[in-house]
ZAMARZA-578378 format. One record per residue (C-alpha): residue number from 1; residue in one letter; x, y, z. Coordinates in steps of 0.1 Angstrom, whole numbers, plus 5000, padded with zeros to 4 digits. Layout:
<rs>
R     n   res     xx     yy     zz
R   NUM     A      X      Y      Z
...
</rs>
This chain:
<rs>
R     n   res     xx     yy     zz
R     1     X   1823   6050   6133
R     2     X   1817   6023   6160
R     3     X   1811   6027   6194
R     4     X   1836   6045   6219
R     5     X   1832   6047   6256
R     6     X   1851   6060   6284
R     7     X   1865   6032   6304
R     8     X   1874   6044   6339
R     9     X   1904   6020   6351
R    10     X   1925   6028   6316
R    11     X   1914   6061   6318
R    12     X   1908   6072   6283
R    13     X   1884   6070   6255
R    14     X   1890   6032   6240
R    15     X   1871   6015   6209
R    16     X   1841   5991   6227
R    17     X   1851   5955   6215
R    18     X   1835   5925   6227
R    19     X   1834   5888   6214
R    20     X   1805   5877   6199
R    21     X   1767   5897   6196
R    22     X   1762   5893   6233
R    23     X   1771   5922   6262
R    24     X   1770   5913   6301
R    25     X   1760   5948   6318
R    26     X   1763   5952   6356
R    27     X   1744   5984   6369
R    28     X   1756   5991   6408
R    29     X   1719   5992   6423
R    30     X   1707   6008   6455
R    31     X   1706   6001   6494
R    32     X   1673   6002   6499
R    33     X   1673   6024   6529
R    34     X   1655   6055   6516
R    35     X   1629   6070   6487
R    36     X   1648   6065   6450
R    37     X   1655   6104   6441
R    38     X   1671   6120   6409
R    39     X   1700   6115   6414
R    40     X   1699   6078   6416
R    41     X   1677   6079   6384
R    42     X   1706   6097   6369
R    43     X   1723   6068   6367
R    44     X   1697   6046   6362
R    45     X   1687   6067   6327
R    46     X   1723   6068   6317
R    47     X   1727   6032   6321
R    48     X   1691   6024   6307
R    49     X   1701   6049   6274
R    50     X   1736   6024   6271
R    51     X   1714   5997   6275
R    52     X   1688   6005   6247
R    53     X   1720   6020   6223
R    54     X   1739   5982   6222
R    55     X   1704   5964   6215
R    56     X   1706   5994   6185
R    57     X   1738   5983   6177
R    58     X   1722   5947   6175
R    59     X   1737   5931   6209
R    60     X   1721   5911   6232
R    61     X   1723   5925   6266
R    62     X   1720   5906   6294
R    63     X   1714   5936   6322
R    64     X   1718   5923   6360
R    65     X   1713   5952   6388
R    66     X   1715   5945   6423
R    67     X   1699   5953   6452
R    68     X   1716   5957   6483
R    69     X   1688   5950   6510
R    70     X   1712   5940   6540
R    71     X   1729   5967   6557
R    72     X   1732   5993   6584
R    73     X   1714   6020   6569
R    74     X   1685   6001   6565
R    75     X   1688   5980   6601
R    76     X   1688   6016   6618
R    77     X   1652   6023   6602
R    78     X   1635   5993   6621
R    79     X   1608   6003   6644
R    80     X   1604   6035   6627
R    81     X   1570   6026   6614
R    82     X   1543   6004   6627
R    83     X   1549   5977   6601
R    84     X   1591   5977   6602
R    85     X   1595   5948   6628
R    86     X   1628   5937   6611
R    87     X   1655   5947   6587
R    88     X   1635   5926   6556
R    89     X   1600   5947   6564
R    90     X   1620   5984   6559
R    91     X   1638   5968   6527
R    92     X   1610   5954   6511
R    93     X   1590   5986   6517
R    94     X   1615   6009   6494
R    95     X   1624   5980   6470
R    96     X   1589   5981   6462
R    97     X   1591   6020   6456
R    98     X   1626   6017   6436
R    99     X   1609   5991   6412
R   100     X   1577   6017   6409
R   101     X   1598   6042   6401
R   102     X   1618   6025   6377
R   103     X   1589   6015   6351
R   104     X   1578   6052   6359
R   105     X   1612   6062   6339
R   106     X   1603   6038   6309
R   107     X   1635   6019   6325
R   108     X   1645   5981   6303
R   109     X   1639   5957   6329
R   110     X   1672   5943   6335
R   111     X   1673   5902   6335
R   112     X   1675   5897   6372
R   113     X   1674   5923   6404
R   114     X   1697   5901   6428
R   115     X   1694   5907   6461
R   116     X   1722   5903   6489
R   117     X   1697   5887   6509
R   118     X   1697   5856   6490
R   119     X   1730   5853   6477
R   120     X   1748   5849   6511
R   121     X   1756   5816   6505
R   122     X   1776   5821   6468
R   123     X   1793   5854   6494
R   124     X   1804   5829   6517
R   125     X   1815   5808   6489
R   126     X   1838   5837   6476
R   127     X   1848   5846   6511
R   128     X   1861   5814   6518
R   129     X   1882   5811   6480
R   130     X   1899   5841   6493
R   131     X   1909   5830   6529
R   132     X   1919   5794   6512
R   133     X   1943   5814   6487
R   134     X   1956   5838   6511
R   135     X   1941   5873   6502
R   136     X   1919   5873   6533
R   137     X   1923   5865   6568
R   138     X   1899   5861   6596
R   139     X   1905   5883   6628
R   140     X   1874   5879   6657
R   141     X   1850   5863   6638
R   142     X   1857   5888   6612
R   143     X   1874   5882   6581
R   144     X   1894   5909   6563
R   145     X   1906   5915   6526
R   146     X   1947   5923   6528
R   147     X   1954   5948   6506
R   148     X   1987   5941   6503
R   149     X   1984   5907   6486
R   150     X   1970   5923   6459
R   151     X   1989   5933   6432
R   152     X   1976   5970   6421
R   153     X   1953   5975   6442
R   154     X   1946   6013   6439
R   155     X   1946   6013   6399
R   156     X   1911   6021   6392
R   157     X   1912   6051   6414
R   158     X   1946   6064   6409
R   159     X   1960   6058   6442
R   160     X   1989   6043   6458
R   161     X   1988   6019   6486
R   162     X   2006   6040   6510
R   163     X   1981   6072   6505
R   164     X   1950   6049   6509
R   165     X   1927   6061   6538
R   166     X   1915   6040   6564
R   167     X   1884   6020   6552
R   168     X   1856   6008   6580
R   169     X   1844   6020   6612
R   170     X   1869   6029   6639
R   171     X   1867   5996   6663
R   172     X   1875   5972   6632
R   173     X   1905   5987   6631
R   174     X   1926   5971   6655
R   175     X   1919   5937   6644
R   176     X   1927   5945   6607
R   177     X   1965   5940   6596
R   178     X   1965   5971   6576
R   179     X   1942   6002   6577
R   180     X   1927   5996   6543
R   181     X   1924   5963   6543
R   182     X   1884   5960   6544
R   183     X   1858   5934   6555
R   184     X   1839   5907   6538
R   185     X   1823   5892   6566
R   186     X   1816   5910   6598
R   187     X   1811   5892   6634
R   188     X   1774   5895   6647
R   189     X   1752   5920   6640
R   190     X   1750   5961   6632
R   191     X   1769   5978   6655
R   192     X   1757   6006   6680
R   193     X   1778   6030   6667
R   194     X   1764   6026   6632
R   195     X   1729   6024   6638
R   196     X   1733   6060   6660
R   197     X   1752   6073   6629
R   198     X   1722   6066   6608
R   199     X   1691   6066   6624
R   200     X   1661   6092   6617
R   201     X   1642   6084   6646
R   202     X   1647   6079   6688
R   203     X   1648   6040   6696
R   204     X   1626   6027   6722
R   205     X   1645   5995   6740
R   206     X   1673   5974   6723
R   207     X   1688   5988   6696
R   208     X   1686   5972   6659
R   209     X   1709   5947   6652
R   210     X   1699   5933   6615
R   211     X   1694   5898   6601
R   212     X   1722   5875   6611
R   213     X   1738   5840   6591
R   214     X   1759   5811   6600
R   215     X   1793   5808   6589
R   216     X   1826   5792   6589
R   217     X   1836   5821   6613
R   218     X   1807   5823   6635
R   219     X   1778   5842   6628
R   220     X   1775   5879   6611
R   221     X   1767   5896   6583
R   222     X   1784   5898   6545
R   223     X   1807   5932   6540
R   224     X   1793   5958   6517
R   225     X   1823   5951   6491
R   226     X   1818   5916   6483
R   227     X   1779   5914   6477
R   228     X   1785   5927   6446
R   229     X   1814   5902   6430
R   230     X   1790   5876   6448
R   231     X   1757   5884   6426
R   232     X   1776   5899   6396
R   233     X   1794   5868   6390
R   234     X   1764   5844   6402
R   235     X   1746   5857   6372
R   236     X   1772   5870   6350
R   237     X   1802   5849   6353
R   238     X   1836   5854   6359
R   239     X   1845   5881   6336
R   240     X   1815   5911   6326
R   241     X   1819   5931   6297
R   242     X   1805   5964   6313
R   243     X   1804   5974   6350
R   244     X   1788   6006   6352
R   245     X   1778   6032   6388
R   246     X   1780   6060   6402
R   247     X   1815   6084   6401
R   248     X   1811   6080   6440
R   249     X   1815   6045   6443
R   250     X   1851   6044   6423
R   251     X   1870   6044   6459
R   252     X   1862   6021   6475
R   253     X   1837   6002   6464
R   254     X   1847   5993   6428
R   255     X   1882   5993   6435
R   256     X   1876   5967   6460
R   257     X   1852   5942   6435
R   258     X   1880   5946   6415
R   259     X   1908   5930   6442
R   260     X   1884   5902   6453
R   261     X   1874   5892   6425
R   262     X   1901   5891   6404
R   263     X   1919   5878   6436
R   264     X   1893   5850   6437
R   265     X   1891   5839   6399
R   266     X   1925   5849   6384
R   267     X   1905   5870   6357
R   268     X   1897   5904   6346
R   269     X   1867   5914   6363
R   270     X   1852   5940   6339
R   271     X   1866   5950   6305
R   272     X   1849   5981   6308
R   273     X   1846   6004   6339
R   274     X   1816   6032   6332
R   275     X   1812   6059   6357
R   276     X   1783   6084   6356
R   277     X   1789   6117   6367
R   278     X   1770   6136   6398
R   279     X   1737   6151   6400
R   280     X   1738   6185   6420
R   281     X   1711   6205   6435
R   282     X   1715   6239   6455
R   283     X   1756   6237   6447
R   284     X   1759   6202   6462
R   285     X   1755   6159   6457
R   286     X   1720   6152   6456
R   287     X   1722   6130   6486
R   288     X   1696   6113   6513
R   289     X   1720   6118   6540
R   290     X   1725   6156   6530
R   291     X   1687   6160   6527
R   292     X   1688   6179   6491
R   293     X   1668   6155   6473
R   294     X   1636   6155   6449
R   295     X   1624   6119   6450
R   296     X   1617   6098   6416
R   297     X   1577   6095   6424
R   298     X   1572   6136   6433
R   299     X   1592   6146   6398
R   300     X   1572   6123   6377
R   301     X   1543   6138   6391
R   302     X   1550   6176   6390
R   303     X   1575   6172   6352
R   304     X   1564   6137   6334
R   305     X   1588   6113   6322
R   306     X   1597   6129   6286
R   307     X   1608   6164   6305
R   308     X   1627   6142   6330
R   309     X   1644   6116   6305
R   310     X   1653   6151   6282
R   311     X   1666   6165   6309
R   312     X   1690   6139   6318
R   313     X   1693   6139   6277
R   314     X   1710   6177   6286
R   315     X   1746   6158   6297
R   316     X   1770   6130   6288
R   317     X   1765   6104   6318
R   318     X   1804   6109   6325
R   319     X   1796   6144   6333
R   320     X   1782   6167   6363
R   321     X   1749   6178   6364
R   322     X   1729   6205   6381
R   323     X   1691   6202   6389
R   324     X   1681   6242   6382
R   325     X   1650   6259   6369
R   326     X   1670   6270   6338
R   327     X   1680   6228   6333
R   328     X   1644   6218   6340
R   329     X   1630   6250   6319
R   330     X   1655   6238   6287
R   331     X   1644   6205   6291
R   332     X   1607   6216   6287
R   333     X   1612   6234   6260
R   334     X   1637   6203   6241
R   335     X   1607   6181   6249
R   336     X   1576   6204   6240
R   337     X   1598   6211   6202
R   338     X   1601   6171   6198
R   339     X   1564   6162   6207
R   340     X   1543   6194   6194
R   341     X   1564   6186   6157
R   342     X   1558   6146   6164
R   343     X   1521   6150   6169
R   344     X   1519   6179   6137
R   345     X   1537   6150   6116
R   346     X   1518   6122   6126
R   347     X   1485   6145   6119
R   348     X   1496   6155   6082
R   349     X   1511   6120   6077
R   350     X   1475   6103   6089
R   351     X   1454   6132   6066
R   352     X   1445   6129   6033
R   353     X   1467   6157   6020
R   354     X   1497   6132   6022
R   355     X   1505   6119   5990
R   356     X   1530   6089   5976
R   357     X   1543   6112   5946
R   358     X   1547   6144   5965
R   359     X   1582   6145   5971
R   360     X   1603   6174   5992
R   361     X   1639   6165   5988
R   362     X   1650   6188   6018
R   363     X   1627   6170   6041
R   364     X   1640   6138   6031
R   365     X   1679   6148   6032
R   366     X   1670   6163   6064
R   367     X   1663   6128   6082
R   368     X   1690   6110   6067
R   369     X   1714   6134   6078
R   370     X   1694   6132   6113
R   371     X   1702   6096   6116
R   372     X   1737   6102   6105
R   373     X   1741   6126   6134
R   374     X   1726   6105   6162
R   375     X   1749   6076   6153
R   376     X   1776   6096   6152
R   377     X   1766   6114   6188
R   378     X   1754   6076   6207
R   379     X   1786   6063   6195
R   380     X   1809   6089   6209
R   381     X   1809   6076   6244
R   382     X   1771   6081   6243
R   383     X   1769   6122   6239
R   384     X   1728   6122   6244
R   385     X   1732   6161   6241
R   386     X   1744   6160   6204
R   387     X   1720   6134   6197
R   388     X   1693   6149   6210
R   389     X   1704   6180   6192
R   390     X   1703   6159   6161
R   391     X   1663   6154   6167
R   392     X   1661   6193   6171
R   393     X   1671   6199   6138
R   394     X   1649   6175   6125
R   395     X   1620   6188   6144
R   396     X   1630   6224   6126
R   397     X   1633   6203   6090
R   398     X   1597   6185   6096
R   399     X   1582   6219   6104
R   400     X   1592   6240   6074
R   401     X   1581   6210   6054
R   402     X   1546   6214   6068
R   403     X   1542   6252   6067
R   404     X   1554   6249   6031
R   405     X   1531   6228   6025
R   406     X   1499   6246   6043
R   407     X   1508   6274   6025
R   408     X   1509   6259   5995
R   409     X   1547   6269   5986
R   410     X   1557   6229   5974
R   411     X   1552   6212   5943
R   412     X   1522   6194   5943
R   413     X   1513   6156   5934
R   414     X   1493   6156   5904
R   415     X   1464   6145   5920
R   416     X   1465   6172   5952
R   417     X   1442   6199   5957
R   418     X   1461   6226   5972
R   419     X   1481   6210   6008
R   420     X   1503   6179   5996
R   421     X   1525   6166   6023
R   422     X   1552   6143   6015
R   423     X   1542   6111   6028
R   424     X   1575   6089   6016
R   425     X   1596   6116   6040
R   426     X   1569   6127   6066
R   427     X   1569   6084   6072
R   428     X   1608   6086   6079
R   429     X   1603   6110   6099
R   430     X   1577   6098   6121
R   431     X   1598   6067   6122
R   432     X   1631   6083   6131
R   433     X   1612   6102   6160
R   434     X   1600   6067   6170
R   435     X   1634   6048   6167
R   436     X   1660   6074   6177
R   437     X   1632   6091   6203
R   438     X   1618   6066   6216
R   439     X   1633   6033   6212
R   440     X   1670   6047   6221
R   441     X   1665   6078   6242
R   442     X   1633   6062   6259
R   443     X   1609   6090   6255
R   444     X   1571   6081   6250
R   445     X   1554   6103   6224
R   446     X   1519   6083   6231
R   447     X   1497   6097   6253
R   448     X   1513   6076   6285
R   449     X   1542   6105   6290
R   450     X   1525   6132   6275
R   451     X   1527   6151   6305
R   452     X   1528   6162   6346
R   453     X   1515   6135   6363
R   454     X   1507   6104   6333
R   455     X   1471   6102   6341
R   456     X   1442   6104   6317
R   457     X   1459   6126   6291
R   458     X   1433   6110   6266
R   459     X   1405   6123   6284
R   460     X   1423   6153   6291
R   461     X   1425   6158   6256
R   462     X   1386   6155   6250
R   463     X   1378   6177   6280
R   464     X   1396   6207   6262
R   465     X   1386   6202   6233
R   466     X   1352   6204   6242
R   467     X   1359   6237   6261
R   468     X   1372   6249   6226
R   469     X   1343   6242   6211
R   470     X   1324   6263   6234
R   471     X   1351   6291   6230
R   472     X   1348   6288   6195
R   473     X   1308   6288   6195
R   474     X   1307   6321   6219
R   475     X   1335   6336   6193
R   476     X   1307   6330   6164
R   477     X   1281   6343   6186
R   478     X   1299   6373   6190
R   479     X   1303   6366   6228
R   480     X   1339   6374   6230
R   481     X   1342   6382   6265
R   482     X   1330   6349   6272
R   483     X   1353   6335   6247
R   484     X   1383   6356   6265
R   485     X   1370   6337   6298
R   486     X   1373   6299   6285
R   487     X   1407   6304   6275
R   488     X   1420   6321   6305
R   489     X   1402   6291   6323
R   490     X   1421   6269   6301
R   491     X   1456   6288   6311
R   492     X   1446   6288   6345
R   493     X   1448   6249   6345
R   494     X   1479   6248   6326
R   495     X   1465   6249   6286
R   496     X   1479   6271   6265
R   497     X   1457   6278   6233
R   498     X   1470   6291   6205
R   499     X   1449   6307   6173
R   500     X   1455   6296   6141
R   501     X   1448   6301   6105
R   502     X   1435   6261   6107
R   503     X   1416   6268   6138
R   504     X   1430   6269   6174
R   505     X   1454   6242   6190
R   506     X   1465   6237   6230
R   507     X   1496   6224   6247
R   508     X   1496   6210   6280
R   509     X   1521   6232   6298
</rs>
């Protein structure tokens, strides 16, 4: 079965086809005018996940993502602190945190982070093709996409021009020929209006205006629109195999990448058109504007990584998603099944009860049909659900290999005393965790993701298990109230012990 995706401007599921081992990807970044929060990760996971899957495949991917540091939102928040002199100071402080919080999510550094800020010349380039070839006008010092010169404009999101809202704030609008026609170069600075719409504090003096350039129609500023046809094609050419964003940014931001560029080169923009659904919290858009948000930082803190990547695991990208206790709780429980059997399998593997001629067909079947399933789940428009559902059962396969064999219920190697784990299938295991797990669904199953927080889980690790000792050396004693009063320490600081025939183990809850 190869790969299948869900292309947006055909609308249907089509075969993924390109020429060659080599795949351009373009990820619609941020406007750095806020904290990155979940439901930008969303999308950055999803398109991470696609990433890592075509590298699987055995493509090359050549991953550009922009960032959109020049614009309103982010000209409104000068002056709110100390240090924010200037449009470039607010920027730079939450690209910085974007970046942070993208190796935080065991994120594939794309090739290049383009930012608008120095691209304006190749925008003015591209503005000017498109006034030359009569698809834009200028109007004011402005200069405007028409609509109308483009043939079928309105096909990616299903419209027709004459049910197109107006795009743009209200006083470009009388110097635009047609209400949707949008702009690719605005006169002067940031408006009043929008820095009022988008402030979060009270001004004190002149209002904001933004960073400024020369151009062939005075000076202004580059539309939102046409930044990213500038940097996708500076970096990816004229045609890209895989645009992929946000559902929210079909109408009108895609749709209008699509007209300029296309209007500017004569070529297909993007073969395929990948839109990742919504995430929701408290029954709407997770959204800075709206407030509803859970930044990237505070949720790797409080959940880890591995809980965060499963639970974006818990949905196709092209789908909703709601941020609940019962998502976050399943996705604890997905990841704590994956790593508790991970870590079993990698102590019974490392032991010397594993032996090359003990052999446990089921186990072995078990992975193969694992592998089967995963390939089968990535390449149907990348369901992570059923793939990670394919790990599951392999979790539930590795584990009745190893109670089988503790209990001494499997044919043993000539050579084993009692325990004889199958090494031959407990390695292809371990190695499917590592491959599928890690390498494709980018969880970390070392101690750098192990849990809330990603700090010393090593020495977190030694800590308990020298509190176990003690709990096991008052037990002997026959000091079991003091025993009782370790563990509950232990619990109390998020350890849950557990007493087994081999001797008590702990979690990290």
């Amino acid at each position: 079965m190869t790969l299948s995706v869900t292309d947006t401007l055909r609308d249907e599921r089509v075969e993924f086809t390109v020429d060659g081992d080599e795949v351009s990807l373009y990820v619609c970044g941020l406007t750095v005018s806020d904290d990155p929060h979940l439901g930008h990760a969303r999308l950055w996971v999803h398109a991470d996940v696609l990433h890592r899957w075509l590298e699987h495949l055995g493509y090359d991917v050549r991953h550009v993502e922009n960032v959109t540091d020049v614009n309103e939102k982010i000209a409104a928040r000068v002056g709110e602190r100390e240090s924010w002199t200037a449009e470039a100071d607010v920027a730079e402080t939450f690209t910085a945190e974007i970046f942070e919080s993208m190796r935080g999510l065991n994120l594939r550094r794309a090739e290049v982070y383009p930012r608008v800020s120095g691209h304006v010349p190749e925008i003015i380039d591209l503005v000017e093709s498109l006034v030359a070839a009569g698809y834009a006008y200028e109007s004011n010092g402005s200069v405007y996409f028409d609509v109308t010169a483009f043939e079928g404009y309105g096909a990616l999101s299903n419209q027709e021009l004459e049910e197109l809202e107006a795009q743009g704030e209200p006083d470009e609008r009388s110097e635009k020929r047609h209400p949707s026609d949008f702009a690719l170069w605005k006169a002067g600075g940031v408006s009043e209006s929008a820095v009022r719409e988008h402030r979060k504090h009270d001004h004190e003096g002149d209002l904001p205006e933004g960073e400024t350039w020369e151009s062939p129609w005075g000076e202004g500023r580059p539309g939102w629109h046409v930044e990213c046809s500038a940097m996708s094609m500076t970096h990816l050419g004229d045609t890209l195999d895989v645009h992929m964003g946000g559902r929210d940014l079909v109408f009108p931001h895609h749709e209008n990448e699509i007209a300029q560029s296309e209007a500017a080169t004569g070529e297909t923009f993007a073969r395929y058109w990948l839109h990742a659904g919504l995430l929701s919290m408290e029954g709407e858009k997770m959204s800075s504007s709206i407030g509803n948000f859970w930044t990237v930082p505070d949720a790797l803190e409080e959940l880890g990584v591995n809980v965060l990547r499963t639970f974006y695991a818990g949905a196709a990208y092209r789908s909703e998603q709601a941020l609940t206790d019962e998502t976050i709780a399943e996705a604890e429980e997905r990841w704590d099944r994956l790593s508790r059997t991970y870590d079993r399998a990698v102590d019974a593997l490392d032991s010397v009860d594993a032996y090359a001629k003990a052999a446990d067909e089921t186990l072995r079947s078990a992975v193969e049909t694992t592998r089967t399933d995963f390939t089968a789940a990535m390449n149907d428009d990348l369901n992570v659900r059923e793939a990670t559902a394919a790990l599951l059962e392999l979790t539930d396969a590795v584990n009745r290999h190893l109670d089988a064999a503790e209990g001494g219920h499997l044919a043993a190697a000539e050579d084993a005393d009692g325990v004889a784990y199958d090494y031959r299938g407990l390695r292809r295991a371990v190695e499917t965790f590592e491959e599928l797990g890690e390498d494709v669904l980018g969880l970390r199953f070392d101690a750098s993701g192990a849990g809330p927080g990603d700090g010393d889980v090593e020495l977190a690790g030694e800590l308990v298990e020298l509190v176990l000792d003690l709990r096991e050396a008052a037990r002997e004693a026959g000091e079991y109230e003091r025993a009782d009063e370790l563990r509950d320490a232990l619990e109390d600081v998020g350890v849950t012990v557990e007493d087994g025939p081999e001797g008590p183990t702990y979690r990290f809850e």
